[in-house]
Every structure is written in structure tokens, then in C-alpha cells.
C-alpha positions in Angstrom: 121.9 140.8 148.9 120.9 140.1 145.4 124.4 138.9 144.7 124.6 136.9 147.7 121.5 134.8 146.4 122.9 134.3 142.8 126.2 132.8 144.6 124.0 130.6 147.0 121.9 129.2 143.9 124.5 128.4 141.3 125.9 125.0 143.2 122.1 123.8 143.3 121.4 124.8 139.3 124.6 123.4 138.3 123.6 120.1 140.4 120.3 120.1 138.7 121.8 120.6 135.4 124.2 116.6 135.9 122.0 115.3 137.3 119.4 115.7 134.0 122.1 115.1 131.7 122.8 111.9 133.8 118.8 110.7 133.6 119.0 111.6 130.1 122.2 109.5 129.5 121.1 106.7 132.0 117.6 106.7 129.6 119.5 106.5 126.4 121.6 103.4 127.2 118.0 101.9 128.2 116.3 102.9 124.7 118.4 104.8 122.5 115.7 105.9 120.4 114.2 108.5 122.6 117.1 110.1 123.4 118.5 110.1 119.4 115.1 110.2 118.1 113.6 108.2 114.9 114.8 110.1 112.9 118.3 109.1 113.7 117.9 105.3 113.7 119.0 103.0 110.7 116.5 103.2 108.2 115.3 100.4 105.5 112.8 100.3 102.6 110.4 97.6 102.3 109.3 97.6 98.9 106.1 95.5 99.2 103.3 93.9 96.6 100.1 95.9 97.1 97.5 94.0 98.9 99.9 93.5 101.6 101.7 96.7 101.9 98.7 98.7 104.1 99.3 96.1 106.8 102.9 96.2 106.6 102.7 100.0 106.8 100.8 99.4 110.3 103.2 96.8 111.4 106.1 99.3 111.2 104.1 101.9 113.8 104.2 98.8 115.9 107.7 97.7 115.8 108.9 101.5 116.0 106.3 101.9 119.3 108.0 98.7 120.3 111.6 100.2 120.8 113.6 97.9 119.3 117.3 97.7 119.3 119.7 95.9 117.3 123.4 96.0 118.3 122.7 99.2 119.8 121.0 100.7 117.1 117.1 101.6 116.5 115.0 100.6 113.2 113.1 102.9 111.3 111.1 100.7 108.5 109.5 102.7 105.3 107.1 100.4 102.9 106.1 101.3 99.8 103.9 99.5 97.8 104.6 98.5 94.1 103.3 95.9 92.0 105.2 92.5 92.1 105.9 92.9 88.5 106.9 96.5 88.6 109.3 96.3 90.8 111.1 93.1 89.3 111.0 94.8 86.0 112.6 97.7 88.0 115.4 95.6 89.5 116.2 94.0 86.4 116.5 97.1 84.3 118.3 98.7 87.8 116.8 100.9 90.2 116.7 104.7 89.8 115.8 106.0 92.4 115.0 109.6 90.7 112.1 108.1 88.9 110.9 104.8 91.2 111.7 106.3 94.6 114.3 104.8 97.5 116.3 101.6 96.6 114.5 98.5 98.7 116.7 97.3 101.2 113.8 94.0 101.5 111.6 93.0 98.6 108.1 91.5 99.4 106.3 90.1 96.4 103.0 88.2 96.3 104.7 85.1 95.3 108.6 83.8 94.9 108.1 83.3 91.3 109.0 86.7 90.9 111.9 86.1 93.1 112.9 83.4 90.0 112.0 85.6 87.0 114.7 88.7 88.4 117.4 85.5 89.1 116.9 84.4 85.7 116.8 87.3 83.9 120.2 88.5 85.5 121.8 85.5 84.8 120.8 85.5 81.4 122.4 89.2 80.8 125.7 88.2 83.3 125.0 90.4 85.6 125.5 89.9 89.7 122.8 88.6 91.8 120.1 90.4 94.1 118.4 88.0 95.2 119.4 86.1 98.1 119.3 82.0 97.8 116.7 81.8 101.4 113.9 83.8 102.2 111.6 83.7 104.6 108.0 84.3 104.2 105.3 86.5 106.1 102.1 85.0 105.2 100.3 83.3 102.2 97.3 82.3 100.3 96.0 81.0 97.2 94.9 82.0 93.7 91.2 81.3 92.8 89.0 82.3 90.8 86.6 84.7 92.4 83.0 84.6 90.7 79.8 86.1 91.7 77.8 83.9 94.5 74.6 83.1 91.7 77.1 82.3 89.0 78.9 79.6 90.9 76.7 78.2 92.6 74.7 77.6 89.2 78.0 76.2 88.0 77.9 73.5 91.4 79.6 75.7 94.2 80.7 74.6 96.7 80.1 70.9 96.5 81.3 70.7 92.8 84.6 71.2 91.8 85.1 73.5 89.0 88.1 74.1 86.9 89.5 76.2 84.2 88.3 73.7 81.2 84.9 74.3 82.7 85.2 77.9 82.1 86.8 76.8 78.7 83.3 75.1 77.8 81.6 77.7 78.6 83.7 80.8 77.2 83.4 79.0 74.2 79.2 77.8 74.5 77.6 80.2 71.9 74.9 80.2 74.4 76.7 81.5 77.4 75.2 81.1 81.1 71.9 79.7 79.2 74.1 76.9 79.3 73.1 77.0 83.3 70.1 77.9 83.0 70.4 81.9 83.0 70.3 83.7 79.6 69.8 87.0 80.9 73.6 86.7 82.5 74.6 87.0 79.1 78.0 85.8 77.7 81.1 84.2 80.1 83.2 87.1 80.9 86.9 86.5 82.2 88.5 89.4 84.4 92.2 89.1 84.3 95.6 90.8 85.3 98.4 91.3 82.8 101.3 88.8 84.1 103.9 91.1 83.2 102.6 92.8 86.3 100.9 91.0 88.5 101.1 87.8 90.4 97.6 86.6 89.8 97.8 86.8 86.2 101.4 85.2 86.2 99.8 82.4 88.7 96.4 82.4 86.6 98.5 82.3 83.0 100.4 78.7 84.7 97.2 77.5 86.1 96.1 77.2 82.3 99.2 75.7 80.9 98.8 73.1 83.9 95.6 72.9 83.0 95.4 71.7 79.5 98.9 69.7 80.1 97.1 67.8 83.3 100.3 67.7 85.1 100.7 68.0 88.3 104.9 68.0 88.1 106.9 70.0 86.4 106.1 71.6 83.0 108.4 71.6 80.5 109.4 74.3 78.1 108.5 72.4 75.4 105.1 71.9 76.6 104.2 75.6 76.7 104.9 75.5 72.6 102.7 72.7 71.9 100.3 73.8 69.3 97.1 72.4 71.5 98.5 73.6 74.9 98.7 77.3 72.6 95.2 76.7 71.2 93.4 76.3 75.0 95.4 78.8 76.4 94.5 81.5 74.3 90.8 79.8 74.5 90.6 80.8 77.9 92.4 84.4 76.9 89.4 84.7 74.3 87.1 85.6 77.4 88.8 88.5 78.6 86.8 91.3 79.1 90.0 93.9 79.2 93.3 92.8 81.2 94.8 95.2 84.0 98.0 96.0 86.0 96.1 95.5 89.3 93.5 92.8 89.8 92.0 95.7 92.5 90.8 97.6 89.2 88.7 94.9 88.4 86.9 94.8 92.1 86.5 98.9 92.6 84.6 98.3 88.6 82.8 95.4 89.7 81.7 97.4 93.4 80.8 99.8 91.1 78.7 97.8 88.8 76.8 95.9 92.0 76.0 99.2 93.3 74.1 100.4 90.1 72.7 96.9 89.8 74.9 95.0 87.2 77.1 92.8 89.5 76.7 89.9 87.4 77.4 91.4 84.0 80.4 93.3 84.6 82.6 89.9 84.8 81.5 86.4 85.6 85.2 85.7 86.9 88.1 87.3 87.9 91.7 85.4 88.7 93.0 87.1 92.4 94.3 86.2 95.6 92.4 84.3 98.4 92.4 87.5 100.6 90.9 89.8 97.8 87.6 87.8 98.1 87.2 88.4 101.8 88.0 92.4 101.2 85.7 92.2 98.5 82.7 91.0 100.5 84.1 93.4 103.6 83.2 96.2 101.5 86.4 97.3 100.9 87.8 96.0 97.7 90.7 97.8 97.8 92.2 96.1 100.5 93.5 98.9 102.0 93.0 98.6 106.1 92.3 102.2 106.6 89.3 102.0 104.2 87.9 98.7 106.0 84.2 99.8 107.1 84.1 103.1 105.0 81.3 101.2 102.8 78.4 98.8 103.5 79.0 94.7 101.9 77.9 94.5 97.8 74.1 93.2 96.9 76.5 90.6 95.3 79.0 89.1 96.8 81.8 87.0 95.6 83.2 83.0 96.2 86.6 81.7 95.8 86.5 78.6 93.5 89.8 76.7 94.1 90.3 75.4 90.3 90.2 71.2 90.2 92.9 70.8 88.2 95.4 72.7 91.5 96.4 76.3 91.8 99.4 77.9 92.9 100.0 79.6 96.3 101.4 83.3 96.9 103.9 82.6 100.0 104.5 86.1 100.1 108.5 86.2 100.4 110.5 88.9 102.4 114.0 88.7 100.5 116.6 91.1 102.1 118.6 91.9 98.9 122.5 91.0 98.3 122.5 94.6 96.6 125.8 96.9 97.4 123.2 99.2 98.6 122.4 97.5 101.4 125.1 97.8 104.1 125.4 95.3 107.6 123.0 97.7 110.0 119.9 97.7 107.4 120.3 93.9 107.3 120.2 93.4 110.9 117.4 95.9 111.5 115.9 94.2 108.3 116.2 91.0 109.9 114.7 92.5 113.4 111.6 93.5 111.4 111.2 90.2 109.3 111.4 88.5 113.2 108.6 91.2 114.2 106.2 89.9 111.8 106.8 86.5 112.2 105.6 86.7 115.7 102.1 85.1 116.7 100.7 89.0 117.2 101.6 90.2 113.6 100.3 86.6 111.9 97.1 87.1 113.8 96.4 90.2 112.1 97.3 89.0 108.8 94.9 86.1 109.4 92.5 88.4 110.7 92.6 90.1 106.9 92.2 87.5 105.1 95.6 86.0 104.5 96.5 82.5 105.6 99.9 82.6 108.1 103.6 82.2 106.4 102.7 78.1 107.0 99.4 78.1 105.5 96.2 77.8 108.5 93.8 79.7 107.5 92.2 82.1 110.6 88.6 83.1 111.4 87.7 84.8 108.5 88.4 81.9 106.0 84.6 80.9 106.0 82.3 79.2 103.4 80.1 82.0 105.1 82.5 84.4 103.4 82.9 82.6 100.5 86.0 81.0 101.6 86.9 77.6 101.5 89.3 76.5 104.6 90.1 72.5 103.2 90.4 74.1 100.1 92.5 74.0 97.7 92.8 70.3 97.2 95.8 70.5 95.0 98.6 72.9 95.3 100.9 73.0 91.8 104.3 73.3 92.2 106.4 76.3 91.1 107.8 76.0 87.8 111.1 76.2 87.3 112.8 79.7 86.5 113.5 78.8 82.9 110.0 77.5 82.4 107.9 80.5 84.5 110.5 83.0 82.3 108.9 81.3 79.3 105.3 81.4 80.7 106.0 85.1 80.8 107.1 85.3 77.7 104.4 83.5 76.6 102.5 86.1 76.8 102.7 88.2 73.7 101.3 84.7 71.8 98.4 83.9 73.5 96.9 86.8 75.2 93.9 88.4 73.5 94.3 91.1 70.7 93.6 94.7 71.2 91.5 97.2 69.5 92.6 100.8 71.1 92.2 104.4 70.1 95.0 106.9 71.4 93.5 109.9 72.0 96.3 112.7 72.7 95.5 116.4 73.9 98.1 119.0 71.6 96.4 122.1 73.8 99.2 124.9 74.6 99.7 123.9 77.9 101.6 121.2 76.5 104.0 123.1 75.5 104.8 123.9 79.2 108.5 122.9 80.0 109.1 120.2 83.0 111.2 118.6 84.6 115.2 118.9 84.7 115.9 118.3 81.0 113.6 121.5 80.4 111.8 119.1 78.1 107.7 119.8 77.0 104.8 118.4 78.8 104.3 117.4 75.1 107.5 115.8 74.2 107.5 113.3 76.8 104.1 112.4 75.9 105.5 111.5 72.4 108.2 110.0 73.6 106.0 107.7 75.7 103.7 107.3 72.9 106.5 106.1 70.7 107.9 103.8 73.7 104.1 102.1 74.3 104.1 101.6 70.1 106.5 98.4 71.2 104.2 97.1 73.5 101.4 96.3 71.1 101.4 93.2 68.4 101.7 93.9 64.7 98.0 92.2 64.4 96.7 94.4 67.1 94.6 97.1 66.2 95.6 100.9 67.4 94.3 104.4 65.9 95.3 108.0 66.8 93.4 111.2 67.3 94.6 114.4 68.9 92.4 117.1 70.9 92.5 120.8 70.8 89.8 123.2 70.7 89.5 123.9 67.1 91.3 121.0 64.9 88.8 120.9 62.2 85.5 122.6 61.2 83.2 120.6 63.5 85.1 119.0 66.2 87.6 119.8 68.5 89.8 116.3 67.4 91.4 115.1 64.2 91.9 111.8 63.0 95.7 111.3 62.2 95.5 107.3 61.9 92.0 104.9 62.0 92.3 101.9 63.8 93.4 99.5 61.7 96.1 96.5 62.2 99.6 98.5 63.8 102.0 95.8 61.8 101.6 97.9 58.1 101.2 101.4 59.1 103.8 101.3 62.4 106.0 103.6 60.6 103.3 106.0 59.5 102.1 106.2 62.9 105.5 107.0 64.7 106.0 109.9 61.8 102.4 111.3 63.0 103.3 111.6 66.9 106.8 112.7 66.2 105.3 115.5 64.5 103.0 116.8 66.7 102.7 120.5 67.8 100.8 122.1 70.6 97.1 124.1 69.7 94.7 125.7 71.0 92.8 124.8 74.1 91.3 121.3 75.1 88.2 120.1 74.0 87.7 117.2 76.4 84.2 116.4 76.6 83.2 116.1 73.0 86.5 114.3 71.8 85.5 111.4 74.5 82.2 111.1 73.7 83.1 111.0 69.6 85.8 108.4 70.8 84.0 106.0 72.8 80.8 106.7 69.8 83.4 105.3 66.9 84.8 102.4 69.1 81.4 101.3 70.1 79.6 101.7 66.4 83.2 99.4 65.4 82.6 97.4 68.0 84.9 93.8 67.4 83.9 91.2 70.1 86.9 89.3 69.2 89.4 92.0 70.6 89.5 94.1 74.2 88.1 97.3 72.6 88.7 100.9 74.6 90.0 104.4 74.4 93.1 105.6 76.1 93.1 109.8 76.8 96.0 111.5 77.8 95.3 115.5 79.0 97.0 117.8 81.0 94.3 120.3 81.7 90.4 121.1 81.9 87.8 121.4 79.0 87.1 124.4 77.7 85.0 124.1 74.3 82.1 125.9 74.4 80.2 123.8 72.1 80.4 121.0 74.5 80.5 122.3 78.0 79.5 119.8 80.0 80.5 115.9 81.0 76.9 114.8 82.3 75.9 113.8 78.7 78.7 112.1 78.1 79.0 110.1 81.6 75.1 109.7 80.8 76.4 107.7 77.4 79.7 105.8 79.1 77.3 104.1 81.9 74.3 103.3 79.6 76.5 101.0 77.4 75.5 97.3 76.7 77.1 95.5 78.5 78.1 93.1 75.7 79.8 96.1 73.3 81.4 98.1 76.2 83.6 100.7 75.4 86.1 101.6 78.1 87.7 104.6 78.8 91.3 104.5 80.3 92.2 108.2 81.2 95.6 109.3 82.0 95.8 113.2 84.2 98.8 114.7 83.0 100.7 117.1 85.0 99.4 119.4 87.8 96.6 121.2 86.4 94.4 117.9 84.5 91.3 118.0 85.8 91.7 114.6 87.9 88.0 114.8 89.4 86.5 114.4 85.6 89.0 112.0 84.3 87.7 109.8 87.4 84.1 110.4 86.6 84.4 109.3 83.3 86.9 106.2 83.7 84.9 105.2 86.4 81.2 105.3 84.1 82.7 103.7 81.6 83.9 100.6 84.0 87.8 101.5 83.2 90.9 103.0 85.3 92.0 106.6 85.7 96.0 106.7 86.1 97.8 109.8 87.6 100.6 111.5 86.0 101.1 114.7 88.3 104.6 114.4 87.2 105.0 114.4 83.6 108.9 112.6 83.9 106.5 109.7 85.2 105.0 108.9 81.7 106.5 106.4 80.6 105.5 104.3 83.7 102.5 105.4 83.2 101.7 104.3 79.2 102.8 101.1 80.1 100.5 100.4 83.0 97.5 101.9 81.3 98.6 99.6 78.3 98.7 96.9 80.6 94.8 96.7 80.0 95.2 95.6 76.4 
């Protein structure tokens, strides 16, 4: 009986077993994807500038819900975010991808400048090409010059049009905003990226040199040498308050000064993209979609000023890369997802952020009630050419402000922790970094060095191997010092910061960007200074017009990353994360980035 039945149901399971496997075949030539699953389709990086590179990362949910197929195949789309200049510096030198991640099979920066700098600087060394001759584009907006509602309407905003020899004059007025009628605003104070990293300090640094030229064609290189274009470019320079990798540094400080009721001495002006105004007023000044909402608008919001003399546009180019990397089914799929984006549903939600579409029409939120200007800008300055924006670059080192920094290095026994694959110290790839950052400062600039244990000298847990005095005559000196360092005791956090940002404040030079960089890989633990309040208590009750900031680096796994916040953040600086020590060379240079 029981055998019987077995017999009878074995035709009808065997049936039912084709006939699945012919649904499930049937519903892979419809949509392979299901069938193969994502993780199986080709996959591409999009290595993307920041402000950009949350939406992107939403975009790609889309097009993978979407179901695409190219040429049979299924996209998978990874984007990473990376500063524009970071990642052409990265492409230049040539990718690792141990260190800097997956090799990009599309780059997005803010603006095709960059696009020119990499072209150039591989010609210029012989080597092939990445970077295709056409690109398209997935949105854009301008630079301006984002000031605090009071300030520019005091200056004539809206109806006026203000340019950068207006904030010339008035960087250089002895008498500040009393020029305008408002003493108690204190001195002009310029917020400004470093353009070997980011766009709007590239776009800002060639909005000067346009400026003072009062071309509206092409510069020349050897305009950018003329001794008076030299002399009003570092004019404007002169005003910096400190310079940064990110121009979103500069807006989570200045969120942070509004709340505690200082949004209009923090900076008067800060050089960023169109968009970064709107997130700004939104609350959210990192830009970042997912934090949109998380915090209420500032007491003091900001307005674009679209400078008179023209300003450049970001057009936000997707390049797909001629890299051997990059093999035929990652371009189409990169192609596929370029097409996505174009699409009217994907440029609506870049309007809807704040951008202006990959032709330039501004959407809804591009409002004088947000600060935003729609007919603006007036002018639009052409992109140099790739000689003349490598040269701007270059520029640089010559006209940017001088630096006044204290290195501050922790030499507690956890340093002496091996990491990585070399089996190298926590503490010799610190030095090594150290000595590696040495090359980014100016002879003239001013750097001193102090390490950290627990007990380095009778009274204090640091000790003073260099003061800060000009780098050019003691360079070698200084090299010898960190080259010979050995790891302590423990780490004696609290009251080497506070004794730091106390000697760099009592030296105070208002002619240089003055601040303390700390590098530590663990937690205090000196008894005679237990705990951070007094010291946080110290950073935040600064003048404003001698600020000291702090610029903390969290070294390895076990830095205490909450208190390295706390303190960068009171003392209106950056806290940078190296979790992995072979990272610290990256690292260095983007805290250095601020000098």
C-alpha cells in the first residue's frame, strides 16, 4: 500500500519539480538579477566629490530596485566619497587600492578642473591617459561666497553687488565691520578650503587671480607671477581664519558657534558651493541626506553672494576612466547608470537639494528666501586652461597665509604596539608621517614639537623637544628629534592640551593661522589632571580674535575618539580618524591641510 502511493506520487513531484525550474528559468530571461542575485551582477565604483556622493549613494538603491540590464547583464553601483583633490592626487601618484580602497571605474569631481589638473600632470611625467576626452555631467552649481545674513546685508545684499576687492578693503580696514557700521562684529574673517583639496578653494584661489587681473578671458601664466596680482592675492589670503580639506568643517564650526551664540564671529565668509548654503540653512550642514531634519535651522543663517567680478561653476563631471582596469561590461553598466541619473526623476532630486541640473536651472529651493539667488551669477568665468589652473595650484605654496603650529605627539607604550603587515610600531609610522608632513610646511612657517607621556619631566606630563620658531633653520634638528623618539610611559592627554593651546594662545601671532595638532592612540590617564571639563571649559571661552584651535588626530583602535571630538570641536577645529594606523600618512596631510 505504502509503496503503491510512493510509485503513484513520484510522476506528479517530478512534474512539479520542471515545471519550477522552468518558472525559475522563464523569470531569469525576464530579469536576470533575481534569479543570479546582486551579488553576481557587474559591479563598478563611483568614486564621487563629497557633497554629492550621499545622493548618489541613494540613486544606486534606485537603479538596482529598477532592474536594469545591459547586454544581458545586471549593474551593481558602489560610491565612495573622496575629496576632488584627494582622489586626483591619488590617480596621479596611481591607485592602491590596499591603502585608498577599490579602483574607480567613474570619477565624479565637483568641477572638470580637476579633470585638467590629472591630464596635465600625466602628460607632464609621460605617462598614459585616464581621463577620457568627453564627459558628461550630472548636475551643477556655483561658487559664492556664503556670509552670515546681518553681515551682507550690511555690505548691500542682495541689491548690491559685492566682490572679492570689497572683501579686500575690508580685510585690510584696521577698523573691521565698524567700517559698516558694526564694531562689535570685530575683524573680517575669511573661511577657506586648501585647493590642493578641494574644489572651492581651487575655484575661490582663480576667482582672485581673475579678480585683481579684471579679465574675464583667459589668464595667462604670466599673469599669476605679476608682482601686484601676487600682492592682492595673498591680501585676500591674509584673512584666513585657518584653511581646511573640506569646506563642511568650516559649516559643522560655524553650526556650532550659532548654537552657543557666536555665529557672526566665527567667520564673516566662507568660499563653498551654491548647494552648501541651502544645507546650511536646512539644518544640516553636512549635506548628507540621511541627516536632513535631524536638527532645527541656525539663529543665523547664511546668503550666497555671487562675487561681481564672475565666479566659476562646479559642472560636476561623471568621467568613466580609459584605465586598464576598467574592462567593456563596467563601461556599459557605467554608462547605464550615468543614463539613470540624467533622467528627469534623478535631476529633480538633485534640484530638490540644492544643486542646479547638469544644464544649469536652478529648482524650487534656489530662493532669495533661502538665501539663494536664481538670476544669479551674472558672470560665469571661464575655466582656465590646464597649464594655467596647474600653475594656480601651484601657486599655492606663495601666496597662501603662513602657519604657526605646535606638533604635539603622544610617546605612551602603546605606541610601541606593532600594526599592520610590515609588523611596523604604532610609533614608527607616526614618525614617518611626521617626517613626510615636515615637506608640506614653508621654510618661513613656524612649527614646534612637544611629546606626551605621563611623566616626561618633573611637573608635566610633556616635553618640549623644539619651540616654534621659523622650520627653514632648524629643519634638520627637528627631523633628528622625531627620528629619535622612543615610547614612555602612559598618556597624559588632558594637561598637555591645555599647556599647548595656553603657550599658543599667550604667543598669539595674528599674522599667521595659529593651532595645535595632537596625535594619540589611547585615553588619559595622569592623575594630576584627570579630567577634560576644565580644559574644554578653557578651548570654548577663547577670544574670538586670538583663537587657538585644536586639530586632534585618534590614532589606532583604542584613542579615545569621544574626547578628541569634545575638545576639537570647543576649540572650533577638526578631529580626524586614524583607526588604522597604515592610514597616517593620509591623515597628516589632511589635518595639515588646515595650515
Amino acid at each position: 500500500m505504502g509503496r503503491h502511493q510512493d510509485r503513484s506520487r513520484a510522476p506528479y513531484g517530478a512534474a512539479l519539480g520542471v515545471a519550477l525550474v522552468l518558472i525559475l528559468i522563464a523569470s531569469a530571461f525576464r530579469d536576470p538579477a533575481p534569479f543570479l542575485g546582486r551579488d553576481t551582477c557587474t559591479s563598478i565604483t563611483v568614486v564621487s566629490s563629497s557633497e554629492k556622493a550621499g545622493l548618489l549613494e541613494q540613486m544606486t538603491s534606485a537603479y538596482a530596485d529598477a532592474n536594469r540590464t545591459v547586454n544581458g547583464h545586471c549593474g551593481s553601483v558602489d560610491v565612495v566619497a573622496k575629496s576632488s583633490g584627494d582622489a586626483a592626487s591619488t590617480l596621479v601618484a596611481g591607485w592602491n587600492e590596499r591603502t585608498e580602497g577599490p579602483r574607480p571605474v567613474v570619477w565624479s569631481p565637483v568641477t572638470s578642473g580637476w579633470l585638467q589638473i590629472v591630464r596635465q600632470r600625466l602628460a607632464d611625467s609621460d605617462r598614459p591617459q585616464l581621463i577620457p576626452d568627453t564627459v558628461g555631467h550630472v548636475a551643477s552649481g556655483p561658487l559664492v561666497i556664503a556670509m552670515p545674513r546681518p553681515m551682507a546685508e550690511a555690505m548691500g545684499w542682495p541689491k548690491q553687488q559685492i566682490g572679492w576687492r570689497d572683501l579686500f578693503d575690508l580685510s585690510k580696514d584696521p577698523d573691521g565691520w565698524d567700517r559698516y557700521g558694526h564694531p562689535e562684529w570685530g575683524a573680517f574673517k575669511l573661511g577657506k578650503t586648501n585647493p590642493n583639496f578641494s574644489t572651492s578653494g581651487l575655484n575661490a584661489l582663480v576667482g582672485e587671480y581673475y579678480a585683481v587681473t579684471g579679465t574675464s578671458s583667459d589668464l595667462t601664466v604670466d599673469a599669476i607671477h605679476d608682482p601686484h596680482v601676487v600682492r592682492f592675492v595673498r591680501g585676500v589670503e591674509s584673512s584666513v581664519v585657518h584653511y581646511g580639506d573640506i569646506s563642511i568643517t568650516f559649516l559643522q564650526n560655524l553650526r556650532r558657534a550659532d548654537d552657543a551664540g557666536h555665529g557672526l564671529t566665527y567667520v564673516s565668509a566662507v568660499a563653498i558651493e551654491e548647494k552648501s548654503v541651502w544645507d546650511y540653512n536646512q539644518g544640516n550642514p553636512s549635506g548628507d541626506p540621511d541627516t536632513l531634519g535631524q536638527l532645527p535651522p541656525p539663529s543665523t543663517p547664511l546668503v550666497a553672494v555671487y562675487p561681481d567680478e564672475g565666479t566659476m561653476v562646479n559642472d560636476h563631471p561623471y568621467a568613466i576612466l580609459d584605465a586598464p582596469w576598467v574592462n567593456a561590461d563596467q563601461r556599459a553598466i557605467a554608462e547605464d547608470f550615468f543614463a539613470f541619473v540624467q533622467a528627469p526623476e534623478q535631476q529633480a532630486a538633485f534640484q530638490a537639494a540644492g544643486f542646479r541640473d547638469f544644464n544649469g536651472t536652478p529648482g524650487a529651493p534656489i530662493t532669495p528666501v533661502n538665501g539663494l539667488l536664481p538670476d544669479q551669477p551674472a558672470r560665469i568665468l571661464p575655466a582656465p586652461s590646464a597649464p594655467v589652473l596647474d600653475e594656480i595650484q601651484r601657486s599655492w605654496d606663495d601666496v597662501r597665509k603662513r602657519a604657526r603650529v605646535l606638533l604635539v605627539l603622544d610617546v605612551s607604550g602603546s605606541m610601541s604596539t606593532s600594526v599592520g603587515s610590515a609588523g611596523a610600531t604604532k610609533l614608527e609610522l607616526a614618525k614617518e608621517a611626521a617626517l613626510a608632513a615636515l615637506k608640506e610646511f614653508a621654510p618661513d612657517d613656524e612649527v614646534g614639537l612637544w611629546v606626551f607621556s605621563s611623566d616626561l619631566s618633573p611637573d608635566a606630563p610633556w616635553r618640549e623637544l623644539s619651540p616654534v620658531t621659523q622650520l627653514g633653520p632648524k629643519i634638520g634638528g627637528l627631523r633628528e628629534a622625531i627620528g629619535s623618539l622612543e615610547p614612555q610611559l602612559g598618556t597624559g592627554l588632558y594637561r598637555t592640551v591645555d599647556d599647548a593651546a595656553a603657550l599658543m594662545a599667550d604667543t598669539f601671532d595674528p599674522s599667521r593661522i595659529n593651532g595645535v595638532v595632537v596625535l594619540t592612540d589611547g585615553k588619559n590617564d595622569y592623575a594630576d589632571f584627570s579630567s577634560v571639563d576644565p580644559v574644554l571649559a578653557r578651548l570654548q571661552g577663547q577670544p574670538p580674535e586670538r583663537s587657538v584651535r585644536v586639530f586632534c588626530i585618534a590614532y589606532g583602535d583604542d584613542a579615545d575618539t569621544g574626547v578628541l571630538q569634545q575638545i576639537s570641536d570647543a576649540s572650533l577645529g577638526a578631529m580626524y580618524d586614524a583607526s588604522d594606523p597604515e592610514t597616517i600618512d593620509d591623515v597628516f596631510a589632511a589635518v595639515l591641510s588646515n595650515f
